[in-house]
mmCIF file of the N, C-alpha and C atoms, coordinates in Angstrom:
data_MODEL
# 
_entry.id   MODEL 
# 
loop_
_atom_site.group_PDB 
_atom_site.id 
_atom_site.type_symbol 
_atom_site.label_atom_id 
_atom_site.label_alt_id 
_atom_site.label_comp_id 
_atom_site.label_asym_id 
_atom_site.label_entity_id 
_atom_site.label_seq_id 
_atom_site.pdbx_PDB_ins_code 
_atom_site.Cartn_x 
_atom_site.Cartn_y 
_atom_site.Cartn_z 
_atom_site.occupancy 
_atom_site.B_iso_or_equiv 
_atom_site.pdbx_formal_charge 
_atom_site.auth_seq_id 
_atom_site.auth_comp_id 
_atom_site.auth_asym_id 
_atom_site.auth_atom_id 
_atom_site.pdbx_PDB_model_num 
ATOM 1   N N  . UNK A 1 1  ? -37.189 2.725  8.153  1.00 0.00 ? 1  UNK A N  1 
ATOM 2   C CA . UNK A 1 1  ? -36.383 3.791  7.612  1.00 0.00 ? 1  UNK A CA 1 
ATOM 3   C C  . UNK A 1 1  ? -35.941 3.397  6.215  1.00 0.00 ? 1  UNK A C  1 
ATOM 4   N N  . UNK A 1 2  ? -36.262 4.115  5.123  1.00 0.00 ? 2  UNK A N  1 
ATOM 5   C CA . UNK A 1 2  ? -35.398 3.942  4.171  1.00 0.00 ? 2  UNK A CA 1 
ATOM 6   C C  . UNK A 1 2  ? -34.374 4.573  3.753  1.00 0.00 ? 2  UNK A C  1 
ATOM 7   N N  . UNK A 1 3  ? -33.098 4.340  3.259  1.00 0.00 ? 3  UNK A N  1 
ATOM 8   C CA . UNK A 1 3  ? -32.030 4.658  3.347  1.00 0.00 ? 3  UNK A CA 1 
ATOM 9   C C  . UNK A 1 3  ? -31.472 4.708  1.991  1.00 0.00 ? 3  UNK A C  1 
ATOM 10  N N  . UNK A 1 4  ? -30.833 5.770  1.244  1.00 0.00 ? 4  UNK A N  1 
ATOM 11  C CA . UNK A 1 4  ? -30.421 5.806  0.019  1.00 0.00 ? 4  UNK A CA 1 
ATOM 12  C C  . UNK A 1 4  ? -28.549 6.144  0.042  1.00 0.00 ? 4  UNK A C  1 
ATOM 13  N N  . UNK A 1 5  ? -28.294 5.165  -0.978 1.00 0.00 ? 5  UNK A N  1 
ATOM 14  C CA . UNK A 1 5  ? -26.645 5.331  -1.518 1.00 0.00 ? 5  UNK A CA 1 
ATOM 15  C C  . UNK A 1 5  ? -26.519 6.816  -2.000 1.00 0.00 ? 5  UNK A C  1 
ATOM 16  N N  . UNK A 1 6  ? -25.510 7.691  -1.323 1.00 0.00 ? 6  UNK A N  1 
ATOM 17  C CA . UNK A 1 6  ? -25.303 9.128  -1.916 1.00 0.00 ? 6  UNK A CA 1 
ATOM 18  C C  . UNK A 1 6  ? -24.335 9.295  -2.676 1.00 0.00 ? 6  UNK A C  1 
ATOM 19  N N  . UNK A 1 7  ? -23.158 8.583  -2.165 1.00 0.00 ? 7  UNK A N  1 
ATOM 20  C CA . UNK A 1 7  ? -21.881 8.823  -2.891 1.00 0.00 ? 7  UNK A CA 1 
ATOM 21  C C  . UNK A 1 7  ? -20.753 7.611  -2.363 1.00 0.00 ? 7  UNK A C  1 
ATOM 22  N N  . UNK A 1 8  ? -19.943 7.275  -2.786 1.00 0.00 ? 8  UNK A N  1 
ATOM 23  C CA . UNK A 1 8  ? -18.760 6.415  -2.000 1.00 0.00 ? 8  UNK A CA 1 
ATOM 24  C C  . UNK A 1 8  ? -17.752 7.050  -3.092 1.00 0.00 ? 8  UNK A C  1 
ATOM 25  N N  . UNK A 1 9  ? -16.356 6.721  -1.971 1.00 0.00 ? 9  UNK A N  1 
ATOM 26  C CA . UNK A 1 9  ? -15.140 6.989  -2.695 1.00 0.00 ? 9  UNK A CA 1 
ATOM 27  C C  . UNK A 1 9  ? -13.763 5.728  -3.045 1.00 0.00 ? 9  UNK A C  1 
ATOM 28  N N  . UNK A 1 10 ? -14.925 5.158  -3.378 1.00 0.00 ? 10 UNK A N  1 
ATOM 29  C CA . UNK A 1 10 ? -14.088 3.820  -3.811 1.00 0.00 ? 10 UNK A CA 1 
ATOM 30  C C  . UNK A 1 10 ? -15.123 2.987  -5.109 1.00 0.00 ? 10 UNK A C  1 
ATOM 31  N N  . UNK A 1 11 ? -14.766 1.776  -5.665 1.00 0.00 ? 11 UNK A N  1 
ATOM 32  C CA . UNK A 1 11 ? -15.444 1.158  -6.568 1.00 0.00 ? 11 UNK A CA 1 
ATOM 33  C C  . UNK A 1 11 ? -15.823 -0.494 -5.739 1.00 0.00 ? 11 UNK A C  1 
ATOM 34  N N  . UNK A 1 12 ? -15.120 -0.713 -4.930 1.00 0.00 ? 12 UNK A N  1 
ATOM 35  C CA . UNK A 1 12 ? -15.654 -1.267 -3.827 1.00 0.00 ? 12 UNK A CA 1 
ATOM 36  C C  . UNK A 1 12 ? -17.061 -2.029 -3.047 1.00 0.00 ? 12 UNK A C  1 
ATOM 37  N N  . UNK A 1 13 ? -17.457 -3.071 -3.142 1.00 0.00 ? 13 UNK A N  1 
ATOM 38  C CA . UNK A 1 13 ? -18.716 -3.301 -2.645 1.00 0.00 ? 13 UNK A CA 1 
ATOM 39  C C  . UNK A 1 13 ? -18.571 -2.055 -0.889 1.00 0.00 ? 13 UNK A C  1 
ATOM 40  N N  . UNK A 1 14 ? -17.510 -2.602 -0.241 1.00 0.00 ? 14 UNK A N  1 
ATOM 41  C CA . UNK A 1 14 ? -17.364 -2.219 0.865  1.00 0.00 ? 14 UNK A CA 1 
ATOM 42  C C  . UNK A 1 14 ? -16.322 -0.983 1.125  1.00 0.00 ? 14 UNK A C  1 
ATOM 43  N N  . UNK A 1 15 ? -17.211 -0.118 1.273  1.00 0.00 ? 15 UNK A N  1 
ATOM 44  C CA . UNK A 1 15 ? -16.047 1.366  1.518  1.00 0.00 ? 15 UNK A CA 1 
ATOM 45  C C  . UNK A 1 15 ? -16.588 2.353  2.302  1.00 0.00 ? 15 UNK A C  1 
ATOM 46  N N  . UNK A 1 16 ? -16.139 3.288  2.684  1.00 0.00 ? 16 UNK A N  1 
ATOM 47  C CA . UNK A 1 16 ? -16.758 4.173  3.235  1.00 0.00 ? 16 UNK A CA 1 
ATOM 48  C C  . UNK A 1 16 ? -17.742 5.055  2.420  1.00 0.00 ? 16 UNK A C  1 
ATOM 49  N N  . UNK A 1 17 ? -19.217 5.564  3.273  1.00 0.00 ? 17 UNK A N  1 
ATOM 50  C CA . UNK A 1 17 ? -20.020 5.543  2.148  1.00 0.00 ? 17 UNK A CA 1 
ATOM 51  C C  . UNK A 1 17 ? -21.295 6.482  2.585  1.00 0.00 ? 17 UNK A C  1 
ATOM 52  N N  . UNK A 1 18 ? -21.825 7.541  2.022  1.00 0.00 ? 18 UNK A N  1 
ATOM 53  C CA . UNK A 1 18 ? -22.643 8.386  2.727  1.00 0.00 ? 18 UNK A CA 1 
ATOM 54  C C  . UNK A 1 18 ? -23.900 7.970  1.993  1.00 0.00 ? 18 UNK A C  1 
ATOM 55  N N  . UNK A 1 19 ? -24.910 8.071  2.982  1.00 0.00 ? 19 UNK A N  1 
ATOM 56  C CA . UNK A 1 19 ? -26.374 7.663  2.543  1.00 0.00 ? 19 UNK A CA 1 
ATOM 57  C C  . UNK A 1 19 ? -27.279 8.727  3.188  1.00 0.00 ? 19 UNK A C  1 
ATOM 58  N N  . UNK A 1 20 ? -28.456 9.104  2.607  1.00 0.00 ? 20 UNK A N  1 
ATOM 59  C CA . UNK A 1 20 ? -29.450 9.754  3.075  1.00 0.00 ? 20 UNK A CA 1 
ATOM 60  C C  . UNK A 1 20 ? -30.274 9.209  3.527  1.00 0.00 ? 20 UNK A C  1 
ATOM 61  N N  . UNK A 1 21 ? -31.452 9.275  4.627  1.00 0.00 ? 21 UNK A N  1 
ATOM 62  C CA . UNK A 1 21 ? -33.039 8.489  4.956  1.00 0.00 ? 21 UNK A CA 1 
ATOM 63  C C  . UNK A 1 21 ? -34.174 9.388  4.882  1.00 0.00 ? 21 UNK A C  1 
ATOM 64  N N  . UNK A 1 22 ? -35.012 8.687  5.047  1.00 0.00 ? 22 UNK A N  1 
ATOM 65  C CA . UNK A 1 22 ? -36.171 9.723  4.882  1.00 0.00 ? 22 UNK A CA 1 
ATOM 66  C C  . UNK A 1 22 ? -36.508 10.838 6.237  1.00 0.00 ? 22 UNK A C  1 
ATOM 67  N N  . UNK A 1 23 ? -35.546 10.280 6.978  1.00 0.00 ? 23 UNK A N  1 
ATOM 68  C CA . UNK A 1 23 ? -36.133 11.003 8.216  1.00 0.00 ? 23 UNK A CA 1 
ATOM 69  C C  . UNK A 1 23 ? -35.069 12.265 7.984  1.00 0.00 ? 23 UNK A C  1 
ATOM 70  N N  . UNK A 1 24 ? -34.658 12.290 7.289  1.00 0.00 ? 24 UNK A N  1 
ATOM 71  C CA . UNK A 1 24 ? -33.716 13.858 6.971  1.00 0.00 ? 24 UNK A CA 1 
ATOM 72  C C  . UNK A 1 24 ? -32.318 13.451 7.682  1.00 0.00 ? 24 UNK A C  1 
ATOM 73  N N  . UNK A 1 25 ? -31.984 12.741 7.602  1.00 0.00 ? 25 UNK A N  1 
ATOM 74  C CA . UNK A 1 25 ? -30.631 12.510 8.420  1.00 0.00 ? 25 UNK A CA 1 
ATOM 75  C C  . UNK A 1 25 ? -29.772 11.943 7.245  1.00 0.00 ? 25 UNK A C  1 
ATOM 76  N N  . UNK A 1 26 ? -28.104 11.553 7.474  1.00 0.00 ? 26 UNK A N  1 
ATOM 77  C CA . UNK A 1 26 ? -27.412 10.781 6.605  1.00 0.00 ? 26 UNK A CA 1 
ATOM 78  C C  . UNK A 1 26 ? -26.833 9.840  7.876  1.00 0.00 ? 26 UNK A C  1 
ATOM 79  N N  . UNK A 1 27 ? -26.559 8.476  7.307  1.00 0.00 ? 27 UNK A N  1 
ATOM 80  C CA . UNK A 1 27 ? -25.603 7.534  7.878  1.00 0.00 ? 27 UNK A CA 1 
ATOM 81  C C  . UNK A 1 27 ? -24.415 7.652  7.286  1.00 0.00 ? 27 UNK A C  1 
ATOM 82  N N  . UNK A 1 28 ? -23.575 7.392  7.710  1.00 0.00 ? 28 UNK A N  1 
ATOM 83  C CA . UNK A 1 28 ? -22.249 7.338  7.740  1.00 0.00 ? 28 UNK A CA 1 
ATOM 84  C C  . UNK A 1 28 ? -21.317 5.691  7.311  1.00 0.00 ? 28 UNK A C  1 
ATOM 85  N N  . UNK A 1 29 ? -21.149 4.997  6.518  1.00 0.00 ? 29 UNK A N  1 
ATOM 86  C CA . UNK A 1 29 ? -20.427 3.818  6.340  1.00 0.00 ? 29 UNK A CA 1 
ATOM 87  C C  . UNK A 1 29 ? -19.052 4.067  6.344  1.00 0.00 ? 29 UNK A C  1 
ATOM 88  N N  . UNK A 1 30 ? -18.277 3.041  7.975  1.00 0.00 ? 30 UNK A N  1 
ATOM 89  C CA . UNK A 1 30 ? -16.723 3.928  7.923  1.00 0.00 ? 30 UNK A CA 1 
ATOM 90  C C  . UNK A 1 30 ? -15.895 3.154  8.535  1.00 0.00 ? 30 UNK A C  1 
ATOM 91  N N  . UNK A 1 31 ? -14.900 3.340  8.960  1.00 0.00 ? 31 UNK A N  1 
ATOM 92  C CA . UNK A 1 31 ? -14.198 2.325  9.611  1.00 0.00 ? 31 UNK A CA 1 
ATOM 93  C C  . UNK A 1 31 ? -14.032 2.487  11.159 1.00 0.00 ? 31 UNK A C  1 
ATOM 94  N N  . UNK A 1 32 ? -14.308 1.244  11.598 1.00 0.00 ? 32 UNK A N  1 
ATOM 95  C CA . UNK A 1 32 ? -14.791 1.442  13.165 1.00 0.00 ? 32 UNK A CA 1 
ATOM 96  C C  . UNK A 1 32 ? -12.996 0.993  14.366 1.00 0.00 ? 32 UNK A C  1 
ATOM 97  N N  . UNK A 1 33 ? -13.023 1.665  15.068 1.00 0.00 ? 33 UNK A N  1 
ATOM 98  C CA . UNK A 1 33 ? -11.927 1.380  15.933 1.00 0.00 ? 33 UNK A CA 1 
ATOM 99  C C  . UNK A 1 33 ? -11.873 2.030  17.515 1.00 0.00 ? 33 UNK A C  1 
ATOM 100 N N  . UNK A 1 34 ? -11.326 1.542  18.176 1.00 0.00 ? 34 UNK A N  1 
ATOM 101 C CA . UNK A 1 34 ? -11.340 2.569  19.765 1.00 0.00 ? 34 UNK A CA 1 
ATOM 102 C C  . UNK A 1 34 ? -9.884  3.048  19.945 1.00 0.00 ? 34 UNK A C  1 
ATOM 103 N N  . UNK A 1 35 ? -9.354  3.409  19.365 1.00 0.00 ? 35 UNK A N  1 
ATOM 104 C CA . UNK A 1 35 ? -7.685  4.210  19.476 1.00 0.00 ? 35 UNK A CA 1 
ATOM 105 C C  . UNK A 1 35 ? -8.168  5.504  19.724 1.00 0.00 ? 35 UNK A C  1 
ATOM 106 N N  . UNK A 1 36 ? -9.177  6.000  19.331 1.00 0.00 ? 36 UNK A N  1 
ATOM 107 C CA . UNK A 1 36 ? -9.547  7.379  19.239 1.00 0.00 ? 36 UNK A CA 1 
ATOM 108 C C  . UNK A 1 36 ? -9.498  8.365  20.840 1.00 0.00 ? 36 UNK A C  1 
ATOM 109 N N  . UNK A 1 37 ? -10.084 7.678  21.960 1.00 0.00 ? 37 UNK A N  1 
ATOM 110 C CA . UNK A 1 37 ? -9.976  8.135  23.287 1.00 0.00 ? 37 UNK A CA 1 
ATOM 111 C C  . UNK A 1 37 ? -11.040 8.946  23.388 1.00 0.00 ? 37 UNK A C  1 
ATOM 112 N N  . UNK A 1 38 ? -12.232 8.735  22.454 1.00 0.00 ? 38 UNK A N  1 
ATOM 113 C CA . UNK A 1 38 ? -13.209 9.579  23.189 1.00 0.00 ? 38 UNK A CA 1 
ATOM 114 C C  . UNK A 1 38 ? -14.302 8.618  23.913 1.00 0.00 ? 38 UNK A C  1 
ATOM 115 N N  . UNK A 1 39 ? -14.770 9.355  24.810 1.00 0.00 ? 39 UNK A N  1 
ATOM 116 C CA . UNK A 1 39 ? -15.590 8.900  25.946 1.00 0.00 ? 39 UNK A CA 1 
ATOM 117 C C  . UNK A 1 39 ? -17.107 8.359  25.110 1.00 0.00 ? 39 UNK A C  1 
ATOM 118 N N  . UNK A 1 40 ? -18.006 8.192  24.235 1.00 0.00 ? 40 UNK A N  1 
ATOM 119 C CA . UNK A 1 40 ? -19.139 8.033  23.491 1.00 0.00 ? 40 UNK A CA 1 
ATOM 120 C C  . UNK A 1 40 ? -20.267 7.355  24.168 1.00 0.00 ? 40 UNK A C  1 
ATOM 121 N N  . UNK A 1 41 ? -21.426 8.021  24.641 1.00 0.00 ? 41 UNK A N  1 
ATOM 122 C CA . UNK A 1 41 ? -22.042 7.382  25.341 1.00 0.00 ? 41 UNK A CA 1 
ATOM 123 C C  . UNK A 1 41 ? -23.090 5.881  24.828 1.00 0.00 ? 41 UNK A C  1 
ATOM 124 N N  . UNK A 1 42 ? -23.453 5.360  25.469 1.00 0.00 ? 42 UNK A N  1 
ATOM 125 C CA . UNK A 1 42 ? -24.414 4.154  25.517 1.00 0.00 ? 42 UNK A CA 1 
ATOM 126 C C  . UNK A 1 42 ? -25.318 4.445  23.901 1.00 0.00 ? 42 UNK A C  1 
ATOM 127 N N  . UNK A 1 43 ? -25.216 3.606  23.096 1.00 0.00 ? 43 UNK A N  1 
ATOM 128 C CA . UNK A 1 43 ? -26.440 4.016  21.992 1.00 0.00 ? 43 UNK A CA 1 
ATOM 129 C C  . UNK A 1 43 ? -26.067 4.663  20.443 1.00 0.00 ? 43 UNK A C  1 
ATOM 130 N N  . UNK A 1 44 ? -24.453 5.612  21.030 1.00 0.00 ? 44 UNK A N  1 
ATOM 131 C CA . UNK A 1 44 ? -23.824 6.003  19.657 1.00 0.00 ? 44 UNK A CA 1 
ATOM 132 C C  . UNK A 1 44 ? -22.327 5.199  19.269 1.00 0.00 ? 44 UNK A C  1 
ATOM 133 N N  . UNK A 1 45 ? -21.776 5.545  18.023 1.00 0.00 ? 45 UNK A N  1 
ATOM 134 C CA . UNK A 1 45 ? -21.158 5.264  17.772 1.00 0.00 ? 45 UNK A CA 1 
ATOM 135 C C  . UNK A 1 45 ? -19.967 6.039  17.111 1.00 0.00 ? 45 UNK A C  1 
ATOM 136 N N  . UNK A 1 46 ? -18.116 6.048  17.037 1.00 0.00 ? 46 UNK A N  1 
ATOM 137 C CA . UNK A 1 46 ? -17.773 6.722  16.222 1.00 0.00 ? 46 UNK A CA 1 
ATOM 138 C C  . UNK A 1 46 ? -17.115 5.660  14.947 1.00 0.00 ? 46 UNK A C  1 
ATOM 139 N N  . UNK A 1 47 ? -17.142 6.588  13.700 1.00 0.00 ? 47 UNK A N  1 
ATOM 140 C CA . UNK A 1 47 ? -16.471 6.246  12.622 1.00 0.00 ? 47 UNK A CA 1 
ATOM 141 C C  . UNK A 1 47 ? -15.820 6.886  11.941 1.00 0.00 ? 47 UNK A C  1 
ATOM 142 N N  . UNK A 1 48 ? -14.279 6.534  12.090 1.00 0.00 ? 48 UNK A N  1 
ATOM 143 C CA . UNK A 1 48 ? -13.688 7.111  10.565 1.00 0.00 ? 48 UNK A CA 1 
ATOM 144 C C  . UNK A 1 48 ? -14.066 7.220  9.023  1.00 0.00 ? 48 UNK A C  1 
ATOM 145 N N  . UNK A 1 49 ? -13.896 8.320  8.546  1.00 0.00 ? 49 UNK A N  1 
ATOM 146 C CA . UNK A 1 49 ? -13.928 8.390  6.831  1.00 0.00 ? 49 UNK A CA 1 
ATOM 147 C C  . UNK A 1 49 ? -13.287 9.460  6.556  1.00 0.00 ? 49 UNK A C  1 
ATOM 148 N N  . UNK A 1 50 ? -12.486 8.989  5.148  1.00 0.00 ? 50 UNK A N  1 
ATOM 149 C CA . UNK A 1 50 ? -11.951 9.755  4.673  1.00 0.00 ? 50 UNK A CA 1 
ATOM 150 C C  . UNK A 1 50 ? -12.171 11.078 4.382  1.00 0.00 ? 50 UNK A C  1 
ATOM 151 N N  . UNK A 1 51 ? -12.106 12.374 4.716  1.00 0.00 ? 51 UNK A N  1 
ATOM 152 C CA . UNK A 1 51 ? -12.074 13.677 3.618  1.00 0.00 ? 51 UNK A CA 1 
ATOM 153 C C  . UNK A 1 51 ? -12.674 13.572 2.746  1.00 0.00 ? 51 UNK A C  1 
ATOM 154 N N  . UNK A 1 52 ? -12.328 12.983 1.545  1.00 0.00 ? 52 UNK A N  1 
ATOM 155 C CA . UNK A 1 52 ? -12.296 12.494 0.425  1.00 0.00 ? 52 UNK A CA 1 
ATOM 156 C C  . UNK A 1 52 ? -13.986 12.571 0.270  1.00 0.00 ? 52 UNK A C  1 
ATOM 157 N N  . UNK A 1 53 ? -14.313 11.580 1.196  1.00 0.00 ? 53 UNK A N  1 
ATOM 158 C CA . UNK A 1 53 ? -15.958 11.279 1.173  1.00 0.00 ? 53 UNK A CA 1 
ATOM 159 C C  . UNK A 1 53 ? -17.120 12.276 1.172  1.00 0.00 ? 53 UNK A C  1 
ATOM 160 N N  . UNK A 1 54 ? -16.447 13.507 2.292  1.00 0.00 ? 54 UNK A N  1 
ATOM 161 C CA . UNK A 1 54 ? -17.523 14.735 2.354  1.00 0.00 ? 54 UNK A CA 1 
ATOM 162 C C  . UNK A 1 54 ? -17.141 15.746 1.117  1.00 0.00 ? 54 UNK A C  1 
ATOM 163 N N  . UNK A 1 55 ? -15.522 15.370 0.588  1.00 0.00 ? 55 UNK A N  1 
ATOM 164 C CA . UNK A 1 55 ? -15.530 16.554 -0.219 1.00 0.00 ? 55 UNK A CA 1 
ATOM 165 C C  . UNK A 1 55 ? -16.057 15.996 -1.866 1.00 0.00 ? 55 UNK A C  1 
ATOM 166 N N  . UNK A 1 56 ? -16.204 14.590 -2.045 1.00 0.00 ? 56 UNK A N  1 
ATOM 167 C CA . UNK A 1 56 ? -17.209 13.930 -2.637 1.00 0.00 ? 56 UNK A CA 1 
ATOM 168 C C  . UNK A 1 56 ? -18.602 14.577 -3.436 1.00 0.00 ? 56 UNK A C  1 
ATOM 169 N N  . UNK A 1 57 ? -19.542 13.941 -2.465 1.00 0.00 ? 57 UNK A N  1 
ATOM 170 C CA . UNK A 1 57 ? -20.426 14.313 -1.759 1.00 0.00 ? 57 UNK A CA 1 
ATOM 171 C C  . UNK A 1 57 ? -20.927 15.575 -2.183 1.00 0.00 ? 57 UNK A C  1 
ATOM 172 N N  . UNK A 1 58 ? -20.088 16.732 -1.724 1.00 0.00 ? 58 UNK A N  1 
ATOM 173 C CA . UNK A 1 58 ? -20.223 17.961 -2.057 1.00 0.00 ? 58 UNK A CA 1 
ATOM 174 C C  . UNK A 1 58 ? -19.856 18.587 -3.537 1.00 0.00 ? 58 UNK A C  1 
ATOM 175 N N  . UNK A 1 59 ? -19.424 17.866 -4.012 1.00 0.00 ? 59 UNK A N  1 
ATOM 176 C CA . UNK A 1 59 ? -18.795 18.028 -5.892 1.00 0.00 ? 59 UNK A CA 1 
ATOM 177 C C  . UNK A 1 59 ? -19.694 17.299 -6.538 1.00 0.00 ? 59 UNK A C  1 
ATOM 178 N N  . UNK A 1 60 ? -20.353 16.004 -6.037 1.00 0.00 ? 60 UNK A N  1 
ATOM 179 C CA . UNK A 1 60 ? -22.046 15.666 -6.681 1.00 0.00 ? 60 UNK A CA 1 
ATOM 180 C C  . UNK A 1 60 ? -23.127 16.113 -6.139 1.00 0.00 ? 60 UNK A C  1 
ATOM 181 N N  . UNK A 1 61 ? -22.915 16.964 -5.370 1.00 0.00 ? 61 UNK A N  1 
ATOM 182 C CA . UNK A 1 61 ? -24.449 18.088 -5.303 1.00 0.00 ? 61 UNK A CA 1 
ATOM 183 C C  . UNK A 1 61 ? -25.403 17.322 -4.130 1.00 0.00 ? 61 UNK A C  1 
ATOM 184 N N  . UNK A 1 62 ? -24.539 16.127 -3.606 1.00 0.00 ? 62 UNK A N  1 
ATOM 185 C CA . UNK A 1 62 ? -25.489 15.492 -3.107 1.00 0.00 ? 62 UNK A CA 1 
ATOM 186 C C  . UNK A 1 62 ? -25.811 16.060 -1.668 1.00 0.00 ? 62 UNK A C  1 
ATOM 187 N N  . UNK A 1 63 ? -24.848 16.569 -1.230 1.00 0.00 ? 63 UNK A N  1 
ATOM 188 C CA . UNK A 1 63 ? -25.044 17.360 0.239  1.00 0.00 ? 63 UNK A CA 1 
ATOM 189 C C  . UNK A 1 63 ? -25.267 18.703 0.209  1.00 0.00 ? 63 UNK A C  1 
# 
């Protein structure tokens, strides 16, 4: 899979951070925790990110 940097909302090596792949999908770089209470099955995962990131994102044309 190759995977491309779309946008981040920080200057940060490490931040939350949206990427595109070739398979038409985006990954998600975010902050990981289980306070949340949802049930997530075997294989996925959840992550926080800021707002900030999708409304990003969407002001550089990238989504």
């Amino acid at each position: 899979m190759q995977v491309t940097m779309l946008t981040k909302v920080c200057d940060k090596k490490d931040c939350p951070t949206l990427y595109a792949t070739d398979r038409g999908t985006l990954l998600v770089q975010g902050y990981t925790g289980d306070e949340h209470g949802l049930t997530v099955p075997q294989g996925e995962g959840v992550v926080e990110i800021p707002v900030e990131l999708l409304k990003k994102a969407i002001a550089d044309g990238v989504i």
